[in-house]
VOFIDO-683391 format. One record per atom (N, C-alpha, C): residue number from 1; residue in three letters; atom name; x, y, z. Coordinates in Angstrom, 1 decimal. Example, Ala and Ser with C-alpha at 12.3 -4.5 7.8 and 13.67 -1.06 7.14 Angstrom:
BEGIN
  resi  resn  name       x       y       z
     1   ALA     N    13.2    -5.7     7.8
     1   ALA    CA    12.3    -4.5     7.8
     1   ALA     C    13.2    -3.3     7.8
     2   SER     N    12.8    -2.2     7.1
     2   SER    CA    13.7    -1.1     7.1
     2   SER     C    12.9     0.0     7.9
***
This chain:
BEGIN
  resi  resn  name       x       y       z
     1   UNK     N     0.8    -1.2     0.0
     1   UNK    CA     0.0     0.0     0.0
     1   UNK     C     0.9     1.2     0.0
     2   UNK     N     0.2     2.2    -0.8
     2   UNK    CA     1.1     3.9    -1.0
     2   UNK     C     0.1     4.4    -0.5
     3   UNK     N     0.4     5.6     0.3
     3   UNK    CA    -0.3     6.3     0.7
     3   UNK     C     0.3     7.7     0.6
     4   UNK     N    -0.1     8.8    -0.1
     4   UNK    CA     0.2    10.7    -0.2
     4   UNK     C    -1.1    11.4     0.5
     5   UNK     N    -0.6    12.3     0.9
     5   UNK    CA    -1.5    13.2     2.3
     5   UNK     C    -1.0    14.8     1.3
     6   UNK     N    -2.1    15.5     1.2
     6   UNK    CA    -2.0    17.1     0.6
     6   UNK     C    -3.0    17.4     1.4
     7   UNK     N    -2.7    18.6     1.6
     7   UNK    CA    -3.4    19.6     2.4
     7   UNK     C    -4.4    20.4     1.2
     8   UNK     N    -5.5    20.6     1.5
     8   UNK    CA    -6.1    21.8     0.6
     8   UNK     C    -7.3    22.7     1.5
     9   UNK     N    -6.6    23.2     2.0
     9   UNK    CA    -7.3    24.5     2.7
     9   UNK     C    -7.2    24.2     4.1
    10   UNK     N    -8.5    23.4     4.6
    10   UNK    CA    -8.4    22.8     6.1
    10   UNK     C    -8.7    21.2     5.9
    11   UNK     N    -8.6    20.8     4.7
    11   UNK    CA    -8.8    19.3     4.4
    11   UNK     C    -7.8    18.6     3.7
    12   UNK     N    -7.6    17.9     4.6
    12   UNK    CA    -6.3    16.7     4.5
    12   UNK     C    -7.2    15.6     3.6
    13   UNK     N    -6.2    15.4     2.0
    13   UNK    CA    -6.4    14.5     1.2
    13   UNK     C    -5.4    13.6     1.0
    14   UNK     N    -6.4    12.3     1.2
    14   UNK    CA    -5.6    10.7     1.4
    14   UNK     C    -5.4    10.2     0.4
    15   UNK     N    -4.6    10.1    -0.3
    15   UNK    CA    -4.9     9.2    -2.1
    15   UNK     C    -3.9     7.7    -1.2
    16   UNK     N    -5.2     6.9    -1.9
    16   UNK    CA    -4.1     5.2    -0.9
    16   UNK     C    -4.3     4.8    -2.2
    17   UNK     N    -3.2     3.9    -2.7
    17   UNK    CA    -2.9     2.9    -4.0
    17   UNK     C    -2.5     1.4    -3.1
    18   UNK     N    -3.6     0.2    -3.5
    18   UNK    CA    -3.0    -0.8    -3.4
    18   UNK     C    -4.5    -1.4    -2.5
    19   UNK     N    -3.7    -2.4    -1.2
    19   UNK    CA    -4.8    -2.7    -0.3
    19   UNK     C    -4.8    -2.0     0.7
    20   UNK     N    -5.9    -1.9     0.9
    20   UNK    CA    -6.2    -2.1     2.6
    20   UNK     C    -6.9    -3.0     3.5
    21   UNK     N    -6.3    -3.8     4.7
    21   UNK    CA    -5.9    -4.6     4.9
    21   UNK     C    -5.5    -5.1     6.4
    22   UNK     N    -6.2    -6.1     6.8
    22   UNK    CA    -5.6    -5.8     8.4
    22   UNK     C    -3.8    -5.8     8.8
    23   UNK     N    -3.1    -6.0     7.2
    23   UNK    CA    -1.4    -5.9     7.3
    23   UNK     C    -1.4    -4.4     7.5
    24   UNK     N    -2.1    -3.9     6.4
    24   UNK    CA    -1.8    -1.9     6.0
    24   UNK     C    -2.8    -1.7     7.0
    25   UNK     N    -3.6    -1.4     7.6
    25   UNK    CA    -4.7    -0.7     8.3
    25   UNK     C    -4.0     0.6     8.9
    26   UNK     N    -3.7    -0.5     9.9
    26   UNK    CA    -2.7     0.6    11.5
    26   UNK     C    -1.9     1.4    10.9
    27   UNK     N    -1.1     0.7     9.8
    27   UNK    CA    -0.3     2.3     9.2
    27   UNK     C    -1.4     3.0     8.7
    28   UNK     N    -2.3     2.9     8.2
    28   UNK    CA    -3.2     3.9     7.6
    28   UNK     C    -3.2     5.1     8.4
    29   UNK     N    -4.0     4.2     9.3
    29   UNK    CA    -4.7     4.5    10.7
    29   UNK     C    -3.8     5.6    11.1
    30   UNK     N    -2.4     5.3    11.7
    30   UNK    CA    -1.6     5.9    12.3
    30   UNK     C    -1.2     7.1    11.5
    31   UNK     N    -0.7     7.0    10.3
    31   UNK    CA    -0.6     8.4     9.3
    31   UNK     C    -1.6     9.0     9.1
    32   UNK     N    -2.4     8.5     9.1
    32   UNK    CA    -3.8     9.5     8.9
    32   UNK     C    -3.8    10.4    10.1
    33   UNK     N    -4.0     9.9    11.1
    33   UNK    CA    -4.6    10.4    12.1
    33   UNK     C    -3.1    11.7    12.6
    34   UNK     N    -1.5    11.0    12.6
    34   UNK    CA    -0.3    12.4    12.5
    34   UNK     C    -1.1    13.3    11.3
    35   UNK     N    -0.8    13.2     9.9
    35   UNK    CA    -1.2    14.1     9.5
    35   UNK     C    -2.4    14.8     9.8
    36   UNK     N    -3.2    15.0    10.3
    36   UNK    CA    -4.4    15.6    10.3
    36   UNK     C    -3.7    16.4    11.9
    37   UNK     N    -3.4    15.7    12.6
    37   UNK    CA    -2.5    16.6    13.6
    37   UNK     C    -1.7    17.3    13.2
    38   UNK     N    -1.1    17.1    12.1
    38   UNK    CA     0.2    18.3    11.7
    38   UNK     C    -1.1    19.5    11.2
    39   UNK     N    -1.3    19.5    10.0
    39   UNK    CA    -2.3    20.5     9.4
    39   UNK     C    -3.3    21.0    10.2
    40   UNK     N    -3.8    20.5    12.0
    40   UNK    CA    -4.6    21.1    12.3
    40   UNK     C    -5.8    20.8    11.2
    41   UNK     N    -6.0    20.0    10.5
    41   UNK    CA    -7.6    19.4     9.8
    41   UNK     C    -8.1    19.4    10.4
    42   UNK     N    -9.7    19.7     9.5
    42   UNK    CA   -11.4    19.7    10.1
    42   UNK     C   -11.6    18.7     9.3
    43   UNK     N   -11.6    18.5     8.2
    43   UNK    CA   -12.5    17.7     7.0
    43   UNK     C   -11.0    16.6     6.7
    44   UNK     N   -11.7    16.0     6.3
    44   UNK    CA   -10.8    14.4     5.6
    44   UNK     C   -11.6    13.6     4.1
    45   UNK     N   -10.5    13.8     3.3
    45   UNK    CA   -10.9    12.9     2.3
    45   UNK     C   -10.2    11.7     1.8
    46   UNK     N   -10.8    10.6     1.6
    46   UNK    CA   -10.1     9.6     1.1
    46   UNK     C   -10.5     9.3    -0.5
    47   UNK     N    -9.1     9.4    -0.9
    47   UNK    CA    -9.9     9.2    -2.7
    47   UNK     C    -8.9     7.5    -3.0
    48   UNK     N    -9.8     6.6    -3.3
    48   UNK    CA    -9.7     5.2    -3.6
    48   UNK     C    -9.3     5.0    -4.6
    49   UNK     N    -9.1     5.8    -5.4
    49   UNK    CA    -9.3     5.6    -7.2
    49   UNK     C    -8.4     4.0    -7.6
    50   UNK     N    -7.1     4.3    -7.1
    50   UNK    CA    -6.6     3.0    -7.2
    50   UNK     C    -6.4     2.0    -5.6
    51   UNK     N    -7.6     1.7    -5.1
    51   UNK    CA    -7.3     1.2    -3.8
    51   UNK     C    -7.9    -0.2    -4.6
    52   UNK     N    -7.8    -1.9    -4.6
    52   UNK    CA    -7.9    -3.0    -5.7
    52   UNK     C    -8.3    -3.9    -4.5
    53   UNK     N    -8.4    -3.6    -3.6
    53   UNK    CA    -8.8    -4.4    -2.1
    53   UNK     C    -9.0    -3.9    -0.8
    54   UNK     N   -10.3    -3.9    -0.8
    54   UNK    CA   -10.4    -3.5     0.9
    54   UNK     C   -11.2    -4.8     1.5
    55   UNK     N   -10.6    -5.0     3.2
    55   UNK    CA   -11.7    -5.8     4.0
    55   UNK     C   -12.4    -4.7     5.0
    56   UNK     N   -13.1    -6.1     6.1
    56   UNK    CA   -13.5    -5.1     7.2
    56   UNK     C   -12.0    -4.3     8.2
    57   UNK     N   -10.7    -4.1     7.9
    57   UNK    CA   -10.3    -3.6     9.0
    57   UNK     C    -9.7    -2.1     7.9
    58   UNK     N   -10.3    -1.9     7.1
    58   UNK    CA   -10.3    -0.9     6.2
    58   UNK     C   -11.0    -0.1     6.5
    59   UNK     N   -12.7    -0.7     6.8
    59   UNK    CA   -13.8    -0.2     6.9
    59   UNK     C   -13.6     0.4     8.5
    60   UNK     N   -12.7    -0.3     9.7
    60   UNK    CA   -12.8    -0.1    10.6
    60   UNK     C   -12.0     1.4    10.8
    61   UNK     N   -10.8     1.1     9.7
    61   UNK    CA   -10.3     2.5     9.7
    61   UNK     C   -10.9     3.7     9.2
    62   UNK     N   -11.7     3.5     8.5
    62   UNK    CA   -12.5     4.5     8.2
    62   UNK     C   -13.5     5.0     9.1
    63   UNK     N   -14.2     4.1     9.8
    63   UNK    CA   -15.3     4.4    10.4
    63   UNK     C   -14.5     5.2    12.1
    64   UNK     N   -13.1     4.7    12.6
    64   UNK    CA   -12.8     5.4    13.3
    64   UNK     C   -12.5     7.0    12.8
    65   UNK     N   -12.0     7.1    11.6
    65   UNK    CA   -11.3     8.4    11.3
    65   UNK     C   -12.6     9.4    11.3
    66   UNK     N   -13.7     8.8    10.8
    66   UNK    CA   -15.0     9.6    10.7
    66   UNK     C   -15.5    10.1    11.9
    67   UNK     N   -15.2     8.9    13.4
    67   UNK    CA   -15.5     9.3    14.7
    67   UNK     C   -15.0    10.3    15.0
    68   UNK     N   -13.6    10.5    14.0
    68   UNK    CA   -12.1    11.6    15.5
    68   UNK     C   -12.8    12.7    14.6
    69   UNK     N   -13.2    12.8    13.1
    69   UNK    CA   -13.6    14.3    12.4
    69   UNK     C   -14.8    15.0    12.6
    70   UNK     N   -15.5    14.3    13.4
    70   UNK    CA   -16.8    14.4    13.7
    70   UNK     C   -16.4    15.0    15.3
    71   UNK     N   -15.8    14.5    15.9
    71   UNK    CA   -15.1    15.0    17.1
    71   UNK     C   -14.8    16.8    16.7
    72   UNK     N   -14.3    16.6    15.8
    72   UNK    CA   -13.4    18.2    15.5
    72   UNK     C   -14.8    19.5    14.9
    73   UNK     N   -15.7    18.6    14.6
    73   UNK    CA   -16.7    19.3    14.0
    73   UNK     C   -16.5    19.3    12.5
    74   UNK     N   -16.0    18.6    12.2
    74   UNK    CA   -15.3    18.7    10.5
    74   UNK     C   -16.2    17.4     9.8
    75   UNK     N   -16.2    17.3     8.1
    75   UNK    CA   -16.8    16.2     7.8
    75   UNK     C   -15.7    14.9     7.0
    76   UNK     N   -16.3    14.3     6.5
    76   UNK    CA   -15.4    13.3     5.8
    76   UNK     C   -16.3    13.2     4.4
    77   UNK     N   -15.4    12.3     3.5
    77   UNK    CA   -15.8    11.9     2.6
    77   UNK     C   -14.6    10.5     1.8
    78   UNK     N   -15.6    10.0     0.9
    78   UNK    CA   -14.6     9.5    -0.1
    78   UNK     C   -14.9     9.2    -1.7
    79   UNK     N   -13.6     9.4    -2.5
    79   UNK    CA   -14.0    10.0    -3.4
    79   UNK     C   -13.4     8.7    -4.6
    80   UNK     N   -14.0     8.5    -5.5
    80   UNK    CA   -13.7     7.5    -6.8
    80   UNK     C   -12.6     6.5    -6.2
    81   UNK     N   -13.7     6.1    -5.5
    81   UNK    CA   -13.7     4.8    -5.5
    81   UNK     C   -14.1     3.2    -6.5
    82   UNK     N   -13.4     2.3    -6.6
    82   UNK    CA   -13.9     1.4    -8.1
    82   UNK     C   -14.7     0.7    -7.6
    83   UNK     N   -15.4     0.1    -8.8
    83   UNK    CA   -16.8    -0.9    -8.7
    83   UNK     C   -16.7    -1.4    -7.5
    84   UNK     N   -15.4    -2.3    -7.3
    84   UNK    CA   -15.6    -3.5    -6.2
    84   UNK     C   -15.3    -2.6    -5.0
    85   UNK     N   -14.6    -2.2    -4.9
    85   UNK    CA   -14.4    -1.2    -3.4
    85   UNK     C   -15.6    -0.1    -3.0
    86   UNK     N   -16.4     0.3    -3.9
    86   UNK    CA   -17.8     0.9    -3.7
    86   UNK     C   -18.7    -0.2    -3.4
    87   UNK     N   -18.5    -1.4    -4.0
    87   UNK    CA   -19.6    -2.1    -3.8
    87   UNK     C   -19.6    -2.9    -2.2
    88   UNK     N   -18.4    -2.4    -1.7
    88   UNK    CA   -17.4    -3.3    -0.6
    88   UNK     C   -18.4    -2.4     0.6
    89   UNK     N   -18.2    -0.7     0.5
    89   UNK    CA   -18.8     0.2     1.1
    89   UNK     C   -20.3     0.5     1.2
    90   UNK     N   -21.1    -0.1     0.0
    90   UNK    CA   -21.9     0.1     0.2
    90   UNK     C   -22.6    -0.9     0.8
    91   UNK     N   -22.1    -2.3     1.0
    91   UNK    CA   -23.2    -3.3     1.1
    91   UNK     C   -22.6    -3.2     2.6
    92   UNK     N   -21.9    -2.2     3.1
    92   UNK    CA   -20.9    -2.0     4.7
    92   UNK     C   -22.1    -1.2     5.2
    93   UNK     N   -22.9    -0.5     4.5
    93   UNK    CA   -23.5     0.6     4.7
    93   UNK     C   -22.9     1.9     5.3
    94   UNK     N   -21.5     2.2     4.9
    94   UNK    CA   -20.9     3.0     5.3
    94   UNK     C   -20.9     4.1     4.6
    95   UNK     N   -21.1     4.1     3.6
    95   UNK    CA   -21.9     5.4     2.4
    95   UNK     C   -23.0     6.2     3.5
    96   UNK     N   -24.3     5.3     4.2
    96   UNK    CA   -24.8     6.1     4.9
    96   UNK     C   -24.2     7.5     6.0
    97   UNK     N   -22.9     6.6     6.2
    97   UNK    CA   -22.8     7.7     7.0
    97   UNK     C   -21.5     8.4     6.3
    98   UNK     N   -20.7     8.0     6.0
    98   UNK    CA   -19.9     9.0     4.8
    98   UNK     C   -20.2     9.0     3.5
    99   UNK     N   -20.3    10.0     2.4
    99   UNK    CA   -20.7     9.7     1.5
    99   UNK     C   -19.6     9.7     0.5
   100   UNK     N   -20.0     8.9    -0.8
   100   UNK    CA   -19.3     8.6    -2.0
   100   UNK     C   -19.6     9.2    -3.6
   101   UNK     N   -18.5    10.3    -3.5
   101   UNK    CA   -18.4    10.8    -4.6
   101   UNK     C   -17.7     9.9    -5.9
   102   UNK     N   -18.2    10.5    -7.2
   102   UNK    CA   -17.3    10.0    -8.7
   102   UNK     C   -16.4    10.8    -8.5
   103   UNK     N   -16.3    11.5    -7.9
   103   UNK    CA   -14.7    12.5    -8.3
   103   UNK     C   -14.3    13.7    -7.1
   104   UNK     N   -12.8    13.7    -7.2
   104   UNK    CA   -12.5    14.6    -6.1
   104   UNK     C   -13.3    15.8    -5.8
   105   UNK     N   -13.4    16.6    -6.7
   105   UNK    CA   -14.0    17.9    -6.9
   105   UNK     C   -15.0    18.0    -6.5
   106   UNK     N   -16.5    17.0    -6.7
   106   UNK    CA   -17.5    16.9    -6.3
   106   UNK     C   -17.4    16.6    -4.8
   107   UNK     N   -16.1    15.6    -3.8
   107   UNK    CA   -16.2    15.5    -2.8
   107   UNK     C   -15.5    16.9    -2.3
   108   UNK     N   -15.0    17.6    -2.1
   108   UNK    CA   -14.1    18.6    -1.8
   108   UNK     C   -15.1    19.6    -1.8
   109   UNK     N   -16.1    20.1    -2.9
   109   UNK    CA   -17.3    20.9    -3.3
   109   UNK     C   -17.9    20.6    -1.5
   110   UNK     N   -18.4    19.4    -1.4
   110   UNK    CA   -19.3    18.6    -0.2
   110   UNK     C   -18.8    19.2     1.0
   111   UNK     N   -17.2    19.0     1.0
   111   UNK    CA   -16.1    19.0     2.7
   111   UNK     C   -16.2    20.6     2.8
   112   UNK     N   -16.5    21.5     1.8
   112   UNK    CA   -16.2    22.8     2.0
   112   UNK     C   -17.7    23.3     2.5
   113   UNK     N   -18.5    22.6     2.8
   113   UNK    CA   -20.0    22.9     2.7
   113   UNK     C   -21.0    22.9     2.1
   114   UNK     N   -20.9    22.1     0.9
   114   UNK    CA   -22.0    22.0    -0.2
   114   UNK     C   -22.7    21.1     0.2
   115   UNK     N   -23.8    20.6    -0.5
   115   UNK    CA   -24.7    19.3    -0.2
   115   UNK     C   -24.3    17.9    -0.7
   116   UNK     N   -24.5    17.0     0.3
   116   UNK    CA   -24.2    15.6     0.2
   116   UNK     C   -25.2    15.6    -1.3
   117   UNK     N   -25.4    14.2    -1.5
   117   UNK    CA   -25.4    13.4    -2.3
   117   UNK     C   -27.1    13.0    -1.5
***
């Protein structure tokens, strides 16, 4: 798993290539959660575009990082995500509570205050 962290404004963007995984999770987990402490983040996005495997300890990481941003008052999102990894989140029902954009712009439009989906 590769994982790059960009700042854009007060939202820290995750681009992960590869799996995620109960081997990669905790690193996820753990760099996610420094960077958003370095940048002082509100909002978090994860853009999946090339993520080719997620299980449940993927979803687990996610669903924690949603807990700590919601903590901050900030929101989350994730963004182009592929067939099987959307289909992974949705049937998780985790779309309910974060939602899933086709494209960065559309989620970033969302984290800045626009309307969900």
């Amino acid at each position: 798993m590769e994982v790059s962290y960009e700042k854009k404004e007060n939202i820290l963007v995750v681009s992960v290539k590869g799996e995620i995984d109960h081997h990669t999770s905790t690193l996820l987990r753990e760099r996610t959660d420094e960077q958003l402490d370095k940048i002082c983040g509100k909002h978090l996005l994860f853009c999946f575009q090339e993520v080719t495997f997620m299980d449940s300890a993927g979803i687990g990481v996610l669903l924690g990082r949603f807990k700590r941003v919601q903590g901050l008052g900030g929101r989350m999102a994730i963004a182009c995500a592929g067939e099987r990894v959307g289909m992974i989140l949705k049937m998780s029902a985790l779309t309910s509570l974060i939602p899933l954009f086709s494209s960065q712009e559309e989620a970033i439009s969302y984290l800045k205050g626009g309307r969900g989906k």
